[in-house]
N, C-alpha and C positions, 0 to 999 in steps of 0.2 A: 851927403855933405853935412846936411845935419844932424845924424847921430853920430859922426865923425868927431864935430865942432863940442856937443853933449859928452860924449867919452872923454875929450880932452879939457875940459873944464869941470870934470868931477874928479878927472886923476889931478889936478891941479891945486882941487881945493881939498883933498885928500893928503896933499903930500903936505900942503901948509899946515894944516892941524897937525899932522904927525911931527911936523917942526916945531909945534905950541906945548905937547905932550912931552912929558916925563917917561923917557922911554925905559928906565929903569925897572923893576918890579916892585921896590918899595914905593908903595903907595896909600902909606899909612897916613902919609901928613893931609889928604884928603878927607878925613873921616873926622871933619867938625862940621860947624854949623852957628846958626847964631841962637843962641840959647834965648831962652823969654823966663821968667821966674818960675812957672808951672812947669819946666820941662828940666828942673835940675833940683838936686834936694840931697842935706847931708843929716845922719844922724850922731847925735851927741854924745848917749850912752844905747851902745846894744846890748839888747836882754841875753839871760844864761839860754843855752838850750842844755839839751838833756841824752842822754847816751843810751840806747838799750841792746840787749842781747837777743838773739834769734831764740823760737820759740822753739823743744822736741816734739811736739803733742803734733798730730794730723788730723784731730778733730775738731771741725768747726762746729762750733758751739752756738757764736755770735759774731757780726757782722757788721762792722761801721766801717759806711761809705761816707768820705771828708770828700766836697766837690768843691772847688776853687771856682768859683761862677769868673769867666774870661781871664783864668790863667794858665798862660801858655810858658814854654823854656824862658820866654825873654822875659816876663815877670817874675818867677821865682830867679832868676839870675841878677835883676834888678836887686831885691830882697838881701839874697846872700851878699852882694857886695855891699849894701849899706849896713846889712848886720857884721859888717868886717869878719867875711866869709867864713859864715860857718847858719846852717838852718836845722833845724830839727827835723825834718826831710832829708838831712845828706842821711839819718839814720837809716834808707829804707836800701838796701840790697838785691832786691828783684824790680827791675825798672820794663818796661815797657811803654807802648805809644797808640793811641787812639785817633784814629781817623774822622772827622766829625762831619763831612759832609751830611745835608739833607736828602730826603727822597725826591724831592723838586729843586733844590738850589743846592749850589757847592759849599757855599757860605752858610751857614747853619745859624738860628737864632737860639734862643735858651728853651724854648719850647722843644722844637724838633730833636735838638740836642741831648735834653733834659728824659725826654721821649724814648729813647734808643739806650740812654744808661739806665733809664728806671724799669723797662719793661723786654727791653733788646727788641724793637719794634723801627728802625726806621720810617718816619714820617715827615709830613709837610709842614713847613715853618709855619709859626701859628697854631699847631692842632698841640691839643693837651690831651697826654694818656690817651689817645688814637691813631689806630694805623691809617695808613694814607687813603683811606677809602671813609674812614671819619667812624671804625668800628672800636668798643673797647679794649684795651690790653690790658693783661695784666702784670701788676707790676713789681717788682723784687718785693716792697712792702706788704703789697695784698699777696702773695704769695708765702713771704715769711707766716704771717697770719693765717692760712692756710695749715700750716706747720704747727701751728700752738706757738706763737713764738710772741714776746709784747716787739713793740713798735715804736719808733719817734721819728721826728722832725723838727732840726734845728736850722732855724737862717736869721740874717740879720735884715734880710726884706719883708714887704707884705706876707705874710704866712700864703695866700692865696694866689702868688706869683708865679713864672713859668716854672722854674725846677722844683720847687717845693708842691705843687700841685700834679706834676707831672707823677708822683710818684704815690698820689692818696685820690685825685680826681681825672675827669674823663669831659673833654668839653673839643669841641671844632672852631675855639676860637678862644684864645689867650686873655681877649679884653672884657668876656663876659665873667669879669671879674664877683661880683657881688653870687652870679649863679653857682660858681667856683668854689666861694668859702661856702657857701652852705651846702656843698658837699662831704665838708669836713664833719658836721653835724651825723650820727650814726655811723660814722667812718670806722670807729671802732680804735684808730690811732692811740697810746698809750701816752705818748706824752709830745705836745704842740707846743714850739714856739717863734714867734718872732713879730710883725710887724700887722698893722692892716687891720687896726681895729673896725675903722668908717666904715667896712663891711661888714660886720659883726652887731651893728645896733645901729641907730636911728637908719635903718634899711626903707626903700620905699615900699616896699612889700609888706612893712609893719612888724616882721619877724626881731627876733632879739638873741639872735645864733648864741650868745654869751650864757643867756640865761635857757635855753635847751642847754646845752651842754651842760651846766652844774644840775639841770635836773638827769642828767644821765650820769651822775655820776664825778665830774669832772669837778677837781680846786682850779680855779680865778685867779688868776695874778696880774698886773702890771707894772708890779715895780719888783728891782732887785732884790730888797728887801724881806718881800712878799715870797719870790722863790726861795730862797732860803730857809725860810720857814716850815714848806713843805716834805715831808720825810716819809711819803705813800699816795699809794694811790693812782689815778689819772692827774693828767693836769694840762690846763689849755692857760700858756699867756703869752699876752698881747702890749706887746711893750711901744707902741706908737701908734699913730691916727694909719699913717700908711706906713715908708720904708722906715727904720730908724737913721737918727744921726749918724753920724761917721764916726767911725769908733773911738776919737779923741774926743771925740763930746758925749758919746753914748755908757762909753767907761764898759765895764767887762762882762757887760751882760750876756754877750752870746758864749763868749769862754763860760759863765757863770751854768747858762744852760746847758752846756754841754755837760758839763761834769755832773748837774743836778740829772741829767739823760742819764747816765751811765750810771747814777746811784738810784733811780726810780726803774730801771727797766732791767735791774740785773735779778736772775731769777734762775729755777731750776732748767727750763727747758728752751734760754736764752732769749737773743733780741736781734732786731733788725732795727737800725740808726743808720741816718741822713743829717748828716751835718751839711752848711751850705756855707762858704764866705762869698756868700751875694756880692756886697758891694767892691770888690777888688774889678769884678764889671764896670759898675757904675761911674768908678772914678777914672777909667782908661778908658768909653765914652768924652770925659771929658775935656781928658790930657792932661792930667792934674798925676803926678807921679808920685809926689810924697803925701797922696793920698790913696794911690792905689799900692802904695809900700806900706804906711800901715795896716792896712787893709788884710794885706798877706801878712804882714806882722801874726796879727791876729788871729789868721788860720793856721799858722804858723806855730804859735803859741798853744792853739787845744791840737795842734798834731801830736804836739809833743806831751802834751797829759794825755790823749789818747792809747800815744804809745806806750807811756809807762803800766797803765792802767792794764793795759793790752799783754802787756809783758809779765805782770802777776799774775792776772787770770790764766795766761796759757794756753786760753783754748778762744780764742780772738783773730778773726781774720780783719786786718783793718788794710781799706785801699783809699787810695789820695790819686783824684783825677781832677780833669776842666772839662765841661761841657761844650766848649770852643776857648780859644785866645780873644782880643778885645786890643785894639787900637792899631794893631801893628807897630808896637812899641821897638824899638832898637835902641841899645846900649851901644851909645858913641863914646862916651869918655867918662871919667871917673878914678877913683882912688878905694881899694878894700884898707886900708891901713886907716885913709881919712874918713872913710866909710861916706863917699859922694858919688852922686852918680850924674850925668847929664846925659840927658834920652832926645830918641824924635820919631814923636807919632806919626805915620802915615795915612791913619785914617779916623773918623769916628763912628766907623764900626766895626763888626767882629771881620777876624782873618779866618783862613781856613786850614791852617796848617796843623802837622799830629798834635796832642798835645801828650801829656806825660802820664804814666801810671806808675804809680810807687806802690807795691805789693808788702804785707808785711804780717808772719803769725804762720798759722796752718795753710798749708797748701797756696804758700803766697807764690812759689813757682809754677801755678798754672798762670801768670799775670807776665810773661817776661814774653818780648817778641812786640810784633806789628800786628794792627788787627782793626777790625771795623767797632764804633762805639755801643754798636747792638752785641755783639760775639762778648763787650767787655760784660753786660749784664749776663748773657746767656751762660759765661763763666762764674759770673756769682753765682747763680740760681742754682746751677750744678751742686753749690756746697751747702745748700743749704735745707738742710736734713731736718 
């Protein structure tokens, strides 16, 4: 009698909600929400991008890997609508998608993440440059160097951070920060840059990582100014205490190093480049969106000098990936004409879903298809002769 009375009081309250519903299929007038200022953002003037043509040559020469630290489809789609749809990314013609689970968790941090693109090593969140047993790998960098090849690393975080580290050092724990950058120290790296100086000097160890390194050889810089000046050589700079500002107050310094990369490291026997837009992370942590827009703005922006750059040379394999997504961001409403967007974070940490590979140059068709974020390095390395 009593599952009797239960059956008939849930068909009951079943057939009432289906009388409250919209039994129609358009069910688009659902998909708002109450916006707060950090979750909608318009832009006033979008920048030019730039158009290139596919490359003939099959020989890779040189290799820049551009990584969008937590950006997934739904941030660069962010992007393109406020840039009143059009990125310097639509240039890329071989698309594919990376998987970024870790070896212990589905959800991946930037370490693990970082880990699997720089060395194609699946590992446990938290481990830098080691496999899940806490042994070293090696990684597309230390291997290009192998090769005879110079090297760099550009980001707009601590230089000694998870993906910037992942690919120059070797540590079982992400926070043993200070141990981290002075692995940089004899790394052999051609050219450093980005944040995290408070590691580099007044150390409690006594060390002055800054000054080892100009005695090996290395130009000093911390200001824009400063890199521009430089036209050979090594070069290690350190443009903050730790992360840098946010790119409207930091101005174009990580574009600035990138292009100073490709004019220090271009050589007969090539290069291996790590560009990072870190903070497009940081600010989808936050839920701040017209700050994780310019953020990609910005990587955005040396994709497209990459590419050109990329498209003279000829013999350039350039890929644009994410070490994971970041907020669970969704594109609810918006205008590409008005170039606005209104979003809603679901979380304030990383998501787990594919994220994107844009292939482009020599043999940018081994890059197309689904695949694990270790197989996407095990594809680089392959090319790199």
């Amino acid at each position: 009698m009593k599952k009797a009375l239960l059956f008939l009081l849930s068909a009951a309250f079943c057939v009432a909600a289906a009388a409250q519903v919209d039994q129609g299929r358009d069910l688009s007038k659902y998909a708002d929400d109450k916006f707060g200022i950090d979750d909608q953002y318009t832009v006033a003037t979008p920048y030019e991008t730039v158009t290139v043509s596919p490359v003939k040559s099959k020989k890779v020469k040189n290799v820049i890997l551009l990584i969008g630290d937590g950006m997934g489809l739904e941030q660069i789609s962010v992007g393109w609508v406020l840039n009143g749809g059009r990125l310097n990314m639509d240039n890329f013609r071989v698309t594919g998608g990376s998987r970024t689970y870790a070896a212990d968790k589905l959800i991946t941090d930037s370490s693990a993440g970082g880990t699997a693109i720089a060395a194609g090593e699946k590992t446990r969140c938290g481990y830098i440059g080691v496999d899940e047993n806490g042994n070293p790998v090696e990684s597309l960098l230390h291997y290009a160097q192998r090769k005879g090849k110079k090297t760099g690393v550009v980001v707009s975080c601590r230089i000694n951070d998870a993906t910037p580290a992942d690919f120059v050092c070797h540590s079982d724990d992400r926070h043993k920060e200070a141990d981290i950058a002075a692995q940089y120290v004899g790394s052999g790296v051609d050219f450093i840059s980005g944040g995290g100086r408070q590691f580099w000097e007044g150390r409690k160890d006594g060390r002055n990582l800054i000054e080892e390194m100009k005695a090996l050889g290395y130009t000093f810089v911390d200001t824009d100014e400063e890199l521009k000046q430089v036209h050979e050589g090594k070069l290690l700079g350190l443009f903050a205490p730790l992360d840098m500002p946010p790119v409207l107050d930091r101005g174009p310094i990580l574009e600035d190093s990138a292009e100073k990369a490709l004019e220090l490291l271009d050589n007969r026997k090539g290069f291996f480049l790590m560009v990072e837009g870190s903070q497009i992370d940081d600010w989808g942590h936050r839920h701040k969106v017209g700050h994780v827009a310019e953020e990609l703005f910005e990587f955005d922006r040396i994709v497209g000098k990459v590419l050109q750059w990329a498209e003279k040379d000829g013999h350039t394999l350039v890929i644009v990936t994410a070490d994971h997504a970041t907020g669970g961001l969704t594109l609810i409403d918006g205008s590409i004409e008005d170039r606005t967007v209104k979003v809603h974070f679901s979380t304030k940490g990383h998501n787990g879903i594919v994220v994107p590979v844009f292939a482009y140059g020599p043999h940018a068709e081994d890059f197309a298809g689904v695949y694990e974020n270790a197989e996407l390095s095990a594809k680089i390395r392959r090319l790199i002769k």
